[in-house]
C-alpha positions as CSV (number, residue, x, y, z in Angstrom):
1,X,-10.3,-18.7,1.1
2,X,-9.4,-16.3,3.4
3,X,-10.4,-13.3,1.9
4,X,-13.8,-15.0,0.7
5,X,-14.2,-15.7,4.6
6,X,-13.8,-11.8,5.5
7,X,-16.1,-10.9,3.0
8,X,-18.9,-12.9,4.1
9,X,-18.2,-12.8,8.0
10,X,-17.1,-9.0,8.2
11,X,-18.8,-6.1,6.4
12,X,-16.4,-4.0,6.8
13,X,-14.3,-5.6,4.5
14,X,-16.9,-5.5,1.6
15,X,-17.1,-1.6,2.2
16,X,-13.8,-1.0,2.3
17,X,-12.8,-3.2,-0.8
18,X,-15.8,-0.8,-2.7
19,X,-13.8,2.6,-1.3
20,X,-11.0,0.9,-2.4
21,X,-12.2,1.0,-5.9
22,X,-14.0,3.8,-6.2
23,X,-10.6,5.6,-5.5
24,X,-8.3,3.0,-7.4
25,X,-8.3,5.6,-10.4
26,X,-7.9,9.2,-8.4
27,X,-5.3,7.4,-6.8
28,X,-3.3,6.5,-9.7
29,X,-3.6,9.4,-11.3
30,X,-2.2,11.7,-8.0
31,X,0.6,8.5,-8.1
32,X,1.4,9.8,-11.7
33,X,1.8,12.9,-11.0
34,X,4.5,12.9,-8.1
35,X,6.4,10.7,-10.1
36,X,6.5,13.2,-12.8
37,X,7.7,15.4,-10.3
38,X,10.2,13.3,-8.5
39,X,13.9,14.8,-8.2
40,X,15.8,11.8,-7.3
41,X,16.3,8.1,-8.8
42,X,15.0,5.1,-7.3
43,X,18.6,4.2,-6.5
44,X,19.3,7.3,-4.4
45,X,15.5,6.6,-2.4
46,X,17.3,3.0,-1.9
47,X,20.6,4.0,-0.2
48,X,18.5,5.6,2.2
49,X,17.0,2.0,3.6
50,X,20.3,0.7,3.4
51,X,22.0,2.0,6.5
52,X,23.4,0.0,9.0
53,X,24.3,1.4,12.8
54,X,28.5,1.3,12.5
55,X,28.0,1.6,9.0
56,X,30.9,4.3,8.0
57,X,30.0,4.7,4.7
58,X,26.2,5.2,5.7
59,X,27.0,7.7,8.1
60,X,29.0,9.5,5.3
61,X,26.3,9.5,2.9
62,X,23.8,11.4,5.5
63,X,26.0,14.0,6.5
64,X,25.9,14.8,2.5
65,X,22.5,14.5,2.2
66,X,21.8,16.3,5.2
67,X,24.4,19.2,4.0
68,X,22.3,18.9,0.9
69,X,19.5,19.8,2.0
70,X,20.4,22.5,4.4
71,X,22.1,23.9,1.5
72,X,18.9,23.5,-0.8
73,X,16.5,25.8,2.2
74,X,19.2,28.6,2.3
């Protein structure tokens, strides 16, 4: 209901919804590709949104993954 509400009260919905889909398929495609190219697993991306301040062995893991990639620029 809502969302047939903002498309008859607002216009800028409508327009962005057609944006939206003109660019659904460029979009995917660009998605594709950096996953192709993606270094890391999707367990590694998760440890870093699992931190907690006082959390020892969060702190841990960012001082290697920091060393990591200080490492990686030399």
């Amino acid at each position: 209901m809502v969302v047939m509400c903002c498309m008859f009260v607002g216009t800028h919905f409508a327009q962005s919804l057609l944006v939206f889909g003109r660019n659904l398929k460029r979009v995917l495609a660009k998605r594709r590709q950096i996953q192709v190219r993606r270094r890391v697993d999707d367990e590694y991306m998760a440890s870093w949104f699992q931190y907690a301040a006082g959390d020892q062995k969060g702190a841990q893991e960012m001082v290697r993954v920091l060393s990591r990639s200080a490492t990686a620029k030399t």
